[in-house]
N, C-alpha and C positions, 0 to 999 in steps of 0.2 A: 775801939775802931778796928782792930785786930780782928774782932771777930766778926763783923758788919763784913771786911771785905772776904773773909774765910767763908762768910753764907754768900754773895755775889756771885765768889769764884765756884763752888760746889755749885751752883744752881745751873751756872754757865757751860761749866763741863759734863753736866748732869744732861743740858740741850744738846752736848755735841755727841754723848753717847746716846743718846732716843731721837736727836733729829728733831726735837723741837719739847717743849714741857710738856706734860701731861692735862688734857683740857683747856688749853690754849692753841690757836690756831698759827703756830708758831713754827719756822726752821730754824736752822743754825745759826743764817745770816742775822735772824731777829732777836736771836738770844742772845748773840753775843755783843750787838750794839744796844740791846736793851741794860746789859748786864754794865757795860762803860757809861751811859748814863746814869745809870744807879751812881756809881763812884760819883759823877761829877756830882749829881744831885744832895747827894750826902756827903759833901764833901771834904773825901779821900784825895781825891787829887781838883788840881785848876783847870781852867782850861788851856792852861799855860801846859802845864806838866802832861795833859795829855796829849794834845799835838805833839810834845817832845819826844812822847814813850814810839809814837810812828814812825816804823822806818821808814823815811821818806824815799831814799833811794832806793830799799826792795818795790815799793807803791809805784814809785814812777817806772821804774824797767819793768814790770808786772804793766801797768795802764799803755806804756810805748807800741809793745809787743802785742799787746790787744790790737790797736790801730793797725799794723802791718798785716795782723791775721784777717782781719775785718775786709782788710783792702782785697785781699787774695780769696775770700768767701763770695766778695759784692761782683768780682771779674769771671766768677764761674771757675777760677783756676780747680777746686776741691773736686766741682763736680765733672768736670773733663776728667780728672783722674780717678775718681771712681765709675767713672763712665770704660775707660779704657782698661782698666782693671776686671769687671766685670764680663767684660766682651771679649778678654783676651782666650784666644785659644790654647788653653791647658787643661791638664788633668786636676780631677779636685787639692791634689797634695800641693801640684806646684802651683793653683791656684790659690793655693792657701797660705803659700810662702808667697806669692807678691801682697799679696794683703796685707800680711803679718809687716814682709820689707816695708810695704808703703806706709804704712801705720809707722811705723817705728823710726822711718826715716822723718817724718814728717813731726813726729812727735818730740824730736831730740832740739826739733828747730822753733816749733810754733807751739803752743801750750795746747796740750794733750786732749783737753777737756772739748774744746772745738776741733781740733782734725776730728777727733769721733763725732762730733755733732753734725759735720758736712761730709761725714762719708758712707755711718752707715745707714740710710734710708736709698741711696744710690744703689750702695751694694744685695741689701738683702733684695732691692728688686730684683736684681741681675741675677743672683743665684735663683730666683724661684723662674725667673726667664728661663733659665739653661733644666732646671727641673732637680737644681741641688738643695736642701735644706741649708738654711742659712743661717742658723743656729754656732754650728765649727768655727763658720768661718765669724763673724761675730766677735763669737769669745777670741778668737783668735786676734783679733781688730783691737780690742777690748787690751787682751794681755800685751798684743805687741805696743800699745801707745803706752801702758804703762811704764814695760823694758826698758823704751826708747829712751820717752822720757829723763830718764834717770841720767841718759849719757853725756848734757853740755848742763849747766845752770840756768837753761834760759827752759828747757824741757818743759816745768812744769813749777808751780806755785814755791813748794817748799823747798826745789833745788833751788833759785831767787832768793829766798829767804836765804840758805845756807850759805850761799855765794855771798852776799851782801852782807850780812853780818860778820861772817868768818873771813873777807876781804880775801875768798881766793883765785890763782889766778885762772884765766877759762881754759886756755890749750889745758896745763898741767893738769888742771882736773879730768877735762875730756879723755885724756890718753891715759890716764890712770884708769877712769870707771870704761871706758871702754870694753876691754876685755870682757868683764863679766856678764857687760850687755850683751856685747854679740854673744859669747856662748851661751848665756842664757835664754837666747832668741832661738837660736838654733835648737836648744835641746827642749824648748815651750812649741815649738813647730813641731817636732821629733814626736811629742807626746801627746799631743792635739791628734794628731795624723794616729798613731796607735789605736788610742781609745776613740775616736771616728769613722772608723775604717768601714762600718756597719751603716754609719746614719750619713751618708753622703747624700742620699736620693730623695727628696721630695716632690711628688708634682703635685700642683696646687696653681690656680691662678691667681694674678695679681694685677692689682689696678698699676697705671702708670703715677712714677712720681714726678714733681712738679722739677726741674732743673733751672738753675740760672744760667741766660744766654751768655757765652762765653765770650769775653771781649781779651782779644789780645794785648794794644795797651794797657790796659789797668793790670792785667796778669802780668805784662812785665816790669811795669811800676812796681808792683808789689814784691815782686822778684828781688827785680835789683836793690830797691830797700832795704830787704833782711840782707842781703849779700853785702851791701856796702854797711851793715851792723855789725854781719859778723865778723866781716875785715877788722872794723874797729877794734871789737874785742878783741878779736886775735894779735893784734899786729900795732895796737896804740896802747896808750897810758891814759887815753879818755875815759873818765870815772861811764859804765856801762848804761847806767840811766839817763847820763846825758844822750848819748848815742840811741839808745831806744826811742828817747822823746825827740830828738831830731829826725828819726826815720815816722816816726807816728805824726810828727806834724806835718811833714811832705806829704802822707795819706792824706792831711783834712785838704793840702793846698790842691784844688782840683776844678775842675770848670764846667765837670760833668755832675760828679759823684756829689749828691747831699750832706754836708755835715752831720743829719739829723740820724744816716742812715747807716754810717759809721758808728756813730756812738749807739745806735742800737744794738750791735753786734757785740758792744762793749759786755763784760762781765759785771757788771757794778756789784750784785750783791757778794760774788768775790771778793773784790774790792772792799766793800763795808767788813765782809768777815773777818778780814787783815785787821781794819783798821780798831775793832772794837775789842779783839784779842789782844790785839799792841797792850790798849790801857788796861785790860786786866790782868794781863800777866807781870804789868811793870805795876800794879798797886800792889800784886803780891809779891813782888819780890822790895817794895819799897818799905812793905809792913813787915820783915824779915819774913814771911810763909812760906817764900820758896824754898829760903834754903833751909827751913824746917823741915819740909818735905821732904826735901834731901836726906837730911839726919835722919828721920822717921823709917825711911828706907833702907837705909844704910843700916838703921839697928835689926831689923829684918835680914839682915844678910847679903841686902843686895846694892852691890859697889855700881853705879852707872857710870862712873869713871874708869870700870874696866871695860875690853871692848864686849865681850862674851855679855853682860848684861845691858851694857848699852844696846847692841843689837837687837837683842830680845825684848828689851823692854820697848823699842822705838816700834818693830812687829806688832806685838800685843796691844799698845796704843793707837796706832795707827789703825786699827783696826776695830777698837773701840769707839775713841772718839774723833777718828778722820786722823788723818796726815799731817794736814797745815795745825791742829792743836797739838797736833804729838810732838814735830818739833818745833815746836814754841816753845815748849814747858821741858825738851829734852836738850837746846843746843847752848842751854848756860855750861852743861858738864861733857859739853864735845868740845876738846879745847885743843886739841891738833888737826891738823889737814885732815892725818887719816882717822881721826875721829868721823869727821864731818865728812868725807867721803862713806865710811862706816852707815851715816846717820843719812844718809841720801840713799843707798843702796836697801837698805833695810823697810824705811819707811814707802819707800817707792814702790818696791817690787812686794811689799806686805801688801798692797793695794789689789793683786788677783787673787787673792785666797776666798773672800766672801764676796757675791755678789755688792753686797751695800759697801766693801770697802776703798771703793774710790769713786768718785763724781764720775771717771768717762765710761767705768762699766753700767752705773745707773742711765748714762747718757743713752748708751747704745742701748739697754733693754729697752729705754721708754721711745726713744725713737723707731725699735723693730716693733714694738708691740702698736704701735698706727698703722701698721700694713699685717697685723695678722699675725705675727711672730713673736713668740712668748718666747722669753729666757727666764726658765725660772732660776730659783738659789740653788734647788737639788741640780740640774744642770748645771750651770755654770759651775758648780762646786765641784762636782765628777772631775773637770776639767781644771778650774784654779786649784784645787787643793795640790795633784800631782808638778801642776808647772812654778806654783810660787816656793812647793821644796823643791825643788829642780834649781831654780834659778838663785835664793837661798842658800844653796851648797857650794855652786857655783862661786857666788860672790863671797863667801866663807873660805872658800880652797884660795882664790885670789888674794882674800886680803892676807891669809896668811905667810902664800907665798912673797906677798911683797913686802908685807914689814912684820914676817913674823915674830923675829926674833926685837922689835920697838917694843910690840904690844905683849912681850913676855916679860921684858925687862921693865915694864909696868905695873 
């Protein structure tokens, strides 16, 4: 049986490094729910033991937070602000720090994957309106959601995961990863704007994109929603999922807005990717494999219970086979705060170095490439390879200064 789920799991991570199998018309989301069916079919595990391997509480504050973002996309809230962002009268640089701000602001609140979904098709018309190439700023959109991201638990997919399993709490995490975001933003702006300085200019025309008309109640339904979420977490003892699925239910309660057209906005195959990962990595770790892997490792030289290889190894992974698998398979050996602080900063900000390695920089290329605007790897790489060591250093000089002397005496 041992080995049955030892081929499952290699197959499965095998999808999440290529994006889908070889000769199958397959992604991530398919492989990894094809791969938990295999387990139950063979059965590894019940169907008992696999709803139990699901976090239900990451699944439900991940599906809550969906609803809230849905609500504020379906009001036009996204597209007023990239609207007004585009038209603002600046110079490219500081045009390019509101972008970067808005991106990152927005990304530390609403999952990362959709602020870039609804902002840059707004944008890149804007900059070809004014006769800027829209490429800088882009990547710039791209890196700042990823930064952002990283700063509450709610940011993005695997901070949720980390938060919820590691039960930690939201301010203290926030004011901890803080720091390294903002300077990391700051000095990812600082190096955009450097290596830029030359390609600011393109004229070229451009057709108009399609906007949704803005309606002020629903925008501030949706507002007040996350705000009276984030009070929660801030300021209650209410487990965080509940609070998400009571702000996401008030989205569906509506007299205007479609049920149908809400859960379209939804992420589902997110969603499934979660849930099909869940039961593979808890049959391998049910069949003792994981923490074979671990030893396997370890006789290699390399401690992931130290933080220097935990970092590195969570980067490497991440960037391999995506984020949300890396810490799957890496947050059994984050076993303190600042482990898991560690394992969020790493994994997160590993996500600008390659174009393919995170979902909202694929987001933004495929959505600028329907109006004409390529971002290839060799670009974007120019630009993520200098800002993910930049911000990488950053988050290294932080964690040391904060508990250097924990993770020495480890």
């Amino acid at each position: 049986m041992q080995q049955y789920v030892a081929v499952v799991f290699a197959l499965v991570y095998a999808g999440m490094i290529f994006g889908g199998l070889p000769g199958l018309a397959l992604n991530r989301t398919a492989v990894a729910l094809l791969g938990a069916i295999a387990l139950l079919a063979g059965g590894v595990v019940s169907s008992g033991q696999a709803w139990a391997a699901v976090d239900m509480p990451t699944m439900s504050l991940l599906f809550g937070l969906m609803l809230v973002s849905a609500q504020l996309r379906l009001s036009g809230f996204y597209d007023v602000l990239a609207r007004r962002i585009a038209s603002a009268e600046a110079s490219p640089r500081r045009l390019l720090l509101l972008v970067m701000a808005a991106g990152a602001g927005l990304s530390a609140l609403l999952v990362n994957d959709i602020v870039c979904l609804a902002l840059t098709p707004i944008l890149a018309e804007g900059c070809l309106r004014r006769g800027l190439n829209p490429v800088p700023f882009l990547i710039g959109l791209a890196c700042a959601a990823n930064i952002g991201s990283a700063a509450t638990l709610i940011g993005n997919p695997q901070n949720m995961l980390i938060g919820q399993v590691g039960g930690l709490p939201f301010a203290a995490f926030t004011l901890d990863a803080l720091p390294p975001v903002l300077g990391g933003l700051l000095l990812s702006w600082a190096v955009i704007v450097a290596l830029s300085r030359r390609d600011w200019l393109l004229e070229r025309s451009v057709a108009p994109v399609a906007v949704v008309e803005h309606s002020l109640w629903p925008t501030l339904k949706g507002c007040l929603l996350l705000l009276a979420a984030l009070a929660g977490f801030l300021f209650t003892s209410i487990p965080r999922e509940v609070l998400a699925l009571g702000a996401g239910a008030l989205v569906l309660v509506s007299r205007r807005t479609l049920s149908r057209r809400v859960f379209e906005l939804v992420d589902w195959e997110l969603l499934l990717l979660f849930l099909g990962l869940f039961v593979v990595n808890h049959a391998l770790a049910a069949a003792g494999l994981l923490e074979a892997l671990y030893g396997g490792v370890r006789a290699l030289g390399v401690d992931l219970s130290q933080p220097g290889w935990l970092f590195g190894a969570s980067a490497l992974l991440s960037n391999l086979i995506s984020n949300v698998p890396a810490v799957m398979l890496l947050l059994p050996v984050a076993h303190t705060p600042q482990d898991r602080l560690l394992l969020s900063l790493s994994s997160t900000l590993a996500g600008n170095l390659f174009l393919l390695g995170s979902i909202a920089n694929l987001i933004v290329a495929e959505q600028a490439a329907r109006l004409g605007v390529y971002i290839t790897w060799r670009s974007h790489l120019r630009l993520g390879l200098p800002v993910t060591l930049c911000t990488f250093a950053v988050s290294a000089l932080w964690l040391w200064l904060s508990w250097g002397e924990l993770l020495v005496a480890r």
